[in-house]
C-alpha positions in Angstrom: -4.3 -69.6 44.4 -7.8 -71.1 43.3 -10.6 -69.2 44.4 -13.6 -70.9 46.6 -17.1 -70.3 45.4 -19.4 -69.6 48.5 -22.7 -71.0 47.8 -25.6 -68.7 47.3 -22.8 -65.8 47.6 -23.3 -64.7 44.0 -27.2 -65.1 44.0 -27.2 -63.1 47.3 -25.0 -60.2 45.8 -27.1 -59.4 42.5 -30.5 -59.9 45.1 -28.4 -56.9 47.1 -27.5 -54.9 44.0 -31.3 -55.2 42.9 -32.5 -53.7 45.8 -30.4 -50.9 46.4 -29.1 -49.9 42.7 -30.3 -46.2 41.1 -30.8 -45.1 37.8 -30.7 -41.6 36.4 -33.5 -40.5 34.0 -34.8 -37.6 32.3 -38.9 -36.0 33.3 -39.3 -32.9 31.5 -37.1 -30.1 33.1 -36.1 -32.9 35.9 -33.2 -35.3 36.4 -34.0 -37.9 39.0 -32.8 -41.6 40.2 -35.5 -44.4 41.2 -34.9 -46.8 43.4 -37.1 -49.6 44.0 -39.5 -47.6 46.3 -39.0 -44.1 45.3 -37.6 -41.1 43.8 -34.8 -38.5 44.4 -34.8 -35.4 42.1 -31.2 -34.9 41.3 -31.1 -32.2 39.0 -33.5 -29.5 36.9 -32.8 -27.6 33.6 -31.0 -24.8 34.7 -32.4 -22.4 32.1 -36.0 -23.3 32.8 -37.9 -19.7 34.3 -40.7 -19.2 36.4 -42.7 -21.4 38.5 -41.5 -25.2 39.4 -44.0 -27.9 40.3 -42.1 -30.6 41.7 -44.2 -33.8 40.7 -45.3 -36.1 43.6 -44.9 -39.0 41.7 -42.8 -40.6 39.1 -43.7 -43.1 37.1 -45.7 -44.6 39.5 -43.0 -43.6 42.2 -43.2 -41.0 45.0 -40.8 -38.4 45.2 -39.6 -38.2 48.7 -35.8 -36.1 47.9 -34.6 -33.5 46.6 -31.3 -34.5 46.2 -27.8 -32.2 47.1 -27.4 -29.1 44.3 -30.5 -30.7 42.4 -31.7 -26.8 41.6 -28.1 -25.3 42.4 -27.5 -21.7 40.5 -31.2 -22.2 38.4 -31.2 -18.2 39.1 -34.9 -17.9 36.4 -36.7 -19.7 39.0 -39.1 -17.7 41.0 -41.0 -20.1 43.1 -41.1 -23.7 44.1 -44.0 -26.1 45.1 -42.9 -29.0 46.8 -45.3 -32.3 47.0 -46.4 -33.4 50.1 -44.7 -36.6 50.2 -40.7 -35.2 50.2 -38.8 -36.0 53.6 -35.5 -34.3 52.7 -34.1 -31.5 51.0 -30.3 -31.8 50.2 -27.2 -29.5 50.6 -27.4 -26.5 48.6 -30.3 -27.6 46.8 -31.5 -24.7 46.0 -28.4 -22.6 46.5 -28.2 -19.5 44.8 -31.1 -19.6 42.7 -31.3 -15.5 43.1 -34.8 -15.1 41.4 -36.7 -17.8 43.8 -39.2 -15.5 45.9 -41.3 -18.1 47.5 -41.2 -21.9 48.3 -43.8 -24.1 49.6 -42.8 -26.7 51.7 -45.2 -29.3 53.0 -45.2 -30.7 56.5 -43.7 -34.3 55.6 -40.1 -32.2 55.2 -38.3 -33.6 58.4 -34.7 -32.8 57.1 -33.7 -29.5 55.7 -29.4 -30.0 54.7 -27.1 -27.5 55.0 -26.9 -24.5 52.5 -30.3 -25.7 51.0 -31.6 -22.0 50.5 -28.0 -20.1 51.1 -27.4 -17.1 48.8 -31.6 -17.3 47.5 -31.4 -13.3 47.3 -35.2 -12.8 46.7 -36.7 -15.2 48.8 -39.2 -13.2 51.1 -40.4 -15.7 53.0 -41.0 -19.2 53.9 -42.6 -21.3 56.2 -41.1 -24.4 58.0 -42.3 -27.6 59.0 -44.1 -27.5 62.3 -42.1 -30.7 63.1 -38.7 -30.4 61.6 -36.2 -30.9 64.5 -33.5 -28.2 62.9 -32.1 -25.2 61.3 -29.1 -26.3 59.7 -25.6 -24.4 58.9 -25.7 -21.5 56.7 -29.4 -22.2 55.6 -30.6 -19.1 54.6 -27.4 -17.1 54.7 -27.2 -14.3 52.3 -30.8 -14.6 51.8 -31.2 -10.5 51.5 -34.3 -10.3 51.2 -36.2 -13.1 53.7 -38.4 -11.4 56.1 -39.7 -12.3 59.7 -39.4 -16.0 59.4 -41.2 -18.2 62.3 -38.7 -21.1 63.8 -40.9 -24.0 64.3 -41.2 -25.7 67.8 -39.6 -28.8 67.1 -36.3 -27.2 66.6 -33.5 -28.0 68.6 -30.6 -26.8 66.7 -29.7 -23.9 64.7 -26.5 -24.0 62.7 -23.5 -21.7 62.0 -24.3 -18.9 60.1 -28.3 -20.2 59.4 -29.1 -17.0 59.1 -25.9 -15.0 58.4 -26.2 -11.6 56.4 -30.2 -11.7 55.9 -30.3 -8.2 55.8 -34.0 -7.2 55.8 -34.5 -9.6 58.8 -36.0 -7.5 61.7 -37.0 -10.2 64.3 -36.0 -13.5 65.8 -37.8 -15.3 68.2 -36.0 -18.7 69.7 -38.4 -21.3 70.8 -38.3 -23.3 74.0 -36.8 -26.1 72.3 -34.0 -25.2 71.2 -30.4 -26.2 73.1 -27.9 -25.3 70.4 -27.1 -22.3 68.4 -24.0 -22.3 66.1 -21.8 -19.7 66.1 -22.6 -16.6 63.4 -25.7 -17.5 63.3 -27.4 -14.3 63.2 -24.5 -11.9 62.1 -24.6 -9.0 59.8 -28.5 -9.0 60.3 -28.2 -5.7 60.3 -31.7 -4.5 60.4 -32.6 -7.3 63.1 -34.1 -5.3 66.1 -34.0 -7.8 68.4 -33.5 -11.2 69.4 -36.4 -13.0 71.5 -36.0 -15.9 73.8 -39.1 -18.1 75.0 -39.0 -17.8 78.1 -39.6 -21.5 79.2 -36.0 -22.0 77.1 -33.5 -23.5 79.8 -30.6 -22.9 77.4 -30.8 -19.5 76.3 -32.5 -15.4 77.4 -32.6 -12.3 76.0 -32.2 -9.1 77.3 -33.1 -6.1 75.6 -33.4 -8.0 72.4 -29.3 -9.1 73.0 -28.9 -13.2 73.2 -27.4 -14.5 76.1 -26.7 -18.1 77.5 -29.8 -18.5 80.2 -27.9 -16.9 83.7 -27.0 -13.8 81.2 -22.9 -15.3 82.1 -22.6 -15.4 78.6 -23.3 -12.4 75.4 -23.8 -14.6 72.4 -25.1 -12.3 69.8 -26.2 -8.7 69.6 -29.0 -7.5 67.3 -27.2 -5.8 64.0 -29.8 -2.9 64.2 -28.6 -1.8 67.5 -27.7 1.6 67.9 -25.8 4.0 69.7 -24.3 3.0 73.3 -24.2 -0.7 75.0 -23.5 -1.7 78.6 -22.4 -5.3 78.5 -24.3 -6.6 81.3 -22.3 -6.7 84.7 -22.9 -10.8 85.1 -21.3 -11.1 81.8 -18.1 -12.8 81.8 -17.3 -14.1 78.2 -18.7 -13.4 74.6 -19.0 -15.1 71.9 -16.5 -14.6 68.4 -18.3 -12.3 66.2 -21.0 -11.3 69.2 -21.2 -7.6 67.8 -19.4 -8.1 64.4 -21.3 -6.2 61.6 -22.9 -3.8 64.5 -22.9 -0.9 62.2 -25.1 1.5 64.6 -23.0 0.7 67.5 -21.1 3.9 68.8 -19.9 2.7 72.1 -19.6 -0.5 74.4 -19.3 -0.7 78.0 -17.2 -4.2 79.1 -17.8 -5.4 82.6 -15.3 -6.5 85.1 -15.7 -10.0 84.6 -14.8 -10.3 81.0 -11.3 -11.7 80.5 -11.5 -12.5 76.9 -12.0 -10.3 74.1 -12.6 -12.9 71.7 -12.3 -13.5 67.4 -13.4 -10.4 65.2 -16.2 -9.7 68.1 -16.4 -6.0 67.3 -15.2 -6.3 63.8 -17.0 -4.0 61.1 -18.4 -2.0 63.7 -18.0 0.7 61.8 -19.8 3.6 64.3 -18.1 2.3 67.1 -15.7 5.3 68.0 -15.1 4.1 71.8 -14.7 0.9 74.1 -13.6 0.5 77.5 -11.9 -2.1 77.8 -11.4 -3.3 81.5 -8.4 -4.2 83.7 -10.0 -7.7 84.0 -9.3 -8.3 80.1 -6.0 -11.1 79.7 -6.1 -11.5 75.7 -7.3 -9.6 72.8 -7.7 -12.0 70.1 -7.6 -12.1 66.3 -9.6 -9.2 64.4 -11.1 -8.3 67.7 -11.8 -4.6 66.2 -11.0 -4.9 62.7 -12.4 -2.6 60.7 -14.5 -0.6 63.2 -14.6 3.2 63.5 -12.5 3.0 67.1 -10.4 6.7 67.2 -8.8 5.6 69.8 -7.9 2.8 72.2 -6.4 2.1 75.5 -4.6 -1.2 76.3 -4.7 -2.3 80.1 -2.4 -3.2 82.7 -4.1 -6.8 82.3 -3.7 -7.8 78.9 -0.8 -9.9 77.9 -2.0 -11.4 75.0 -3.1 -9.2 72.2 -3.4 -11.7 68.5 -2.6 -10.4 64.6 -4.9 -7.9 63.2 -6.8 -7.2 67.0 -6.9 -3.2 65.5 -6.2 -3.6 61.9 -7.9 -1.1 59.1 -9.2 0.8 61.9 -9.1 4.0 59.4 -10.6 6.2 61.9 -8.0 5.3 64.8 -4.8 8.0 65.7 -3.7 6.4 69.2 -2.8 3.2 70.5 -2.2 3.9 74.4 -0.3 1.6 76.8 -0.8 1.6 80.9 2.7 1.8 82.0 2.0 -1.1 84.2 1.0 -3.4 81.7 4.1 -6.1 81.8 3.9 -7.1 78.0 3.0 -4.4 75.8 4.0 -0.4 75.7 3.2 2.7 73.6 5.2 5.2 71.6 4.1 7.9 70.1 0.3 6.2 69.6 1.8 2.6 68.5 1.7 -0.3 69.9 5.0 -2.2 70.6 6.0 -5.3 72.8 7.2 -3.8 76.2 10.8 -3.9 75.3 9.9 -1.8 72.2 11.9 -4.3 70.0 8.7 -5.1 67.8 6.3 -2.8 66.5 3.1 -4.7 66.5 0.6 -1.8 65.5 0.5 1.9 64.3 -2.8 3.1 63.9 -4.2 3.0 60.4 -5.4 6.7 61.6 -2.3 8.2 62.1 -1.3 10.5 60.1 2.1 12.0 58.5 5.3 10.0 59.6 6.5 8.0 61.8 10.0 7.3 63.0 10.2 3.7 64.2 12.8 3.8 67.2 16.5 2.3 66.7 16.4 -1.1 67.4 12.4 -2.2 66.5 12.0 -5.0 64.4 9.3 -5.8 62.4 8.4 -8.4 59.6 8.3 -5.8 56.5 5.0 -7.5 55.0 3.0 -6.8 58.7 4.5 -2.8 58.8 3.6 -2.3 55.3 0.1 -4.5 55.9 -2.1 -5.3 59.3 0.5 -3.0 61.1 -0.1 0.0 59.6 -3.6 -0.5 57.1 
């Protein structure tokens, strides 16, 4: 076959490749590619401690990136000052740098990637863009140590897990803005005292520092430093996965009528929580629903015909599992939980103590009695 030279192809494809092509270079402590109008800063001696000036300029170029991982795991930086002049700030690019206390970022920021500050353990505080449109996933999670942080106006979206296991975080105000929170996004916040809704949001309310959807139909996410009892509101009728996960103070919980749905790990790791009533209303139980909380007891509906793996698993505290007789799919013996023919064991309560005689004919997988079923 004999090829066909298009004319002016070849000119047109090294004009293209001038244009748009990058090149990596070394200034001081930073790794960065040009192209023909600016500079992203890729990279940053990850040894380098103390304070890092990002330069506005490079060679005559302005910065206006900091590209994905650029400062990833530089843990002897303690603070950052950014040039006005950056518009973007790159997945994880300043992941886990654990000694960073303080970053300044300046108003022409309009992008903020996921992860860019996730797992910066000393970070106290910063302060956001008035304009930048949204909080993305897992931005500041595992940031320990970041205090009462303002969410700018602009925002319309805040992530999954964006601010997941901030520990010292005591307050949360949502602006009127915003029409989309992920889901975790405020778990194991566990000295957050309340979440705050504006209230000319059309989206979202709070009540009593719990977030809801904006008729209060819908429990999104409970404050982590709540304590003691909870009444689930009456016009509740579904929560979120996770809604009281990591609720460490909780010691009881009230579900309304309406509910149907007790859904993913939502009072997992509640490790206070010694009772729930769960109501007649209640269809499925799902995955982890109260793993790992303090529950010493539980009592399963005549409703309920669908209860998922590991709904009561490493409940240490629990001795009982108790079945309404009238419940159609599941039954009790002794304080476990079985299918209503008592063929399957599903649970015995990681409580219980001595033995146990499973009954002649039960069958069980051997790694779920010697696992989930009875840890």
């Amino acid at each position: 076959m004999r090829l066909t030279r298009l004319p002016g192809l070849i000119p047109l494809m090294i004009l293209f490749a001038a244009v748009t092509a990058t090149s990596a270079a070394q200034f001081g402590p930073f790794t960065y590619t040009t192209t023909s109008t600016s500079v992203t800063i890729t990279g940053f001696s990850q040894y380098t401690p103390g304070v890092v000036d990002i330069p506005a300029t490079i060679n005559g170029k302005p910065v206006t990136d900091i590209g994905s991982s650029a400062f990833i795991d530089c843990i002897y930086v303690t603070s950052v000052n950014i040039p006005s002049g950056v518009k973007t700030i790159g997945t994880s690019a300043f992941q886990r740098c654990t000694a960073l206390s303080t970053v300044s970022i300046p108003a022409s920021v309009t992008a903020i990637y996921q992860s860019a500050f996730s797992g910066c353990s000393a970070l106290t505080g910063v302060t956001l863009p008035a304009g930048l449109p949204a909080i993305s996933n897992s931005l500041f999670y595992n940031c320990s140590s970041l205090g009462n942080l303002t969410i700018p106006i602009a925002v319309t979206t805040i992530g999954g897990s964006a601010f997941s296991q901030c520990d010292t975080l005591t307050s949360m105000t949502i602006p009127a803005g915003v029409a989309s929170i992920g889901s975790r996004a405020f778990d194991g916040c566990n000295s957050l005292l309340a979440i705050q809704v504006d209230p000319e949001n059309p989206n979202f309310s709070s009540l009593d520092g719990v977030l809801f959807n904006k008729d209060q139909t819908a429990l999104i996410q409970c404050s982590g430093a709540r304590v003691g009892d909870y009444a689930i509101p009456s016009t509740v009728t579904w929560m979120n996965d996770y809604a009281f996960y990591e609720c460490t103070g909780l010691t009881s919980v009230s579900i309304p009528s309406g509910i149907t749905k007790i859904p993913n790990s939502c009072f997992g790791k509640c490790s206070a929580l010694a009772q729930v009533s769960i109501p007649s209303s209640v269809t499925t139980i799902d995955y982890g629903a109260f793993s790992s909380s303090g529950l010493t007891s539980v009592t399963i509906p005549s409703g309920v015909t669908t209860i998922n793996s590991r709904a009561f698993a490493f409940c240490f505290e629990m001795s009982s599992i108790t079945v309404t007789p009238d419940n159609p799919s599941y039954s009790s013996v002794n304080g476990a939980l079985f299918n209503k023919t008592q063929t399957i064991l599903i649970q015995c309560p990681s409580g219980m103590e001595g033995s146990y005689p499973i009954p002649p004919g039960t069958t069980a997988e051997m790694q779920l009695i010697f696992g989930p079923i009875f840890g």
